[in-house]
C-alpha positions as CSV (number, residue, x, y, z in Angstrom):
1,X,54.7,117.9,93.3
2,X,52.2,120.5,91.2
3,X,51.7,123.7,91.8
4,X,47.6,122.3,91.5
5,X,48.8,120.1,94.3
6,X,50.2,122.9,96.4
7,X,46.9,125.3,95.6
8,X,44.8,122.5,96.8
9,X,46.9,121.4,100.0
10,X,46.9,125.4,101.1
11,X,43.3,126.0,100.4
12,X,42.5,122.9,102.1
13,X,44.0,123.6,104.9
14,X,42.6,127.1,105.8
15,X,39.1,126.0,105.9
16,X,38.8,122.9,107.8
17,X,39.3,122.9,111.5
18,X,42.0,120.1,111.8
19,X,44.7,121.3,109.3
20,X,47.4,118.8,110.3
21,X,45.4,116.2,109.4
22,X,44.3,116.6,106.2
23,X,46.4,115.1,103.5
24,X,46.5,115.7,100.0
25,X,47.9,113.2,97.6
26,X,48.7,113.4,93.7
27,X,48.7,111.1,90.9
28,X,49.3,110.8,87.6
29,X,46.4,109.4,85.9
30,X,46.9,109.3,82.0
31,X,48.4,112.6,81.9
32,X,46.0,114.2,84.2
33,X,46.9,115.4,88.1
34,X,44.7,113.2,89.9
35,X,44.8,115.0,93.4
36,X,43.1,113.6,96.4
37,X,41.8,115.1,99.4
38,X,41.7,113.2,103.0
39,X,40.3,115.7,106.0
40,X,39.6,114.7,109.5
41,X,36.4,113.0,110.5
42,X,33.2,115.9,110.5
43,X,35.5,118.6,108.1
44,X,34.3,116.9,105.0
45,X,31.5,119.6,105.0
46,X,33.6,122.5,105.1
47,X,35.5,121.4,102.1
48,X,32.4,120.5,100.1
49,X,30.1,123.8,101.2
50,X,26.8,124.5,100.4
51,X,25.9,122.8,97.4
52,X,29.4,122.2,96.9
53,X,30.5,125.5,96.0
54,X,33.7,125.7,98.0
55,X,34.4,122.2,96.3
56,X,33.5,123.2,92.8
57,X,35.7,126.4,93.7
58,X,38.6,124.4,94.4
59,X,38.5,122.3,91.5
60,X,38.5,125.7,89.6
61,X,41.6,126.8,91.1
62,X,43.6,123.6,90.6
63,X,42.5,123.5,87.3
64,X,43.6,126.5,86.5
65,X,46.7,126.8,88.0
66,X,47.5,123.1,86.3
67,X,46.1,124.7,82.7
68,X,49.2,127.4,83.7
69,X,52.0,123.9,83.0
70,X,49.5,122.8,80.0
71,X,48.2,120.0,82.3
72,X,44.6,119.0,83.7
73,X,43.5,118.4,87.0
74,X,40.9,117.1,88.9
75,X,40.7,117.0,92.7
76,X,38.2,114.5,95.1
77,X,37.6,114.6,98.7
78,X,37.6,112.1,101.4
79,X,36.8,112.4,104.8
80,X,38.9,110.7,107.1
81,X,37.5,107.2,109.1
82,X,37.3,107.1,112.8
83,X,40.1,105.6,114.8
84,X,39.2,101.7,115.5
């Protein structure tokens, strides 16, 4: 597990309203952290923001803290389906 990973799982989970639910998953994709957001059905929004500021903020942060181990990072967001 990244440090990315654990910037974006604690950031995550401060600003949506449902914090045991979100999940964050990493990958490995061609050297590059892959991480991967999944928040509970209606939180999407509060981890996009307004224009997607608090999204492009997050990516930042990852980013940087991944450019601290001399990787790369990228992070997407889901939001979670309704129970069927």
């Amino acid at each position: 597990m990244s440090k990315a990973r654990d910037v974006t799982d604690t950031l995550s989970r401060a600003l949506v309203d449902k914090p045991d639910e979100v999940e964050v998953v990493e990958y490995d994709e061609d050297g590059c952290i892959a991480i991967y957001v999944k928040s509970a059905v209606g939180d999407l929004g509060k981890l996009i923001g307004r224009r997607g500021r608090t999204a492009s903020a997050i990516r930042t942060l990852a980013d940087i803290t991944a450019e601290q181990s001399n990787e790369e990072a990228t992070v997407d967001f889901e939001d979670g389906q309704p129970d069927q």
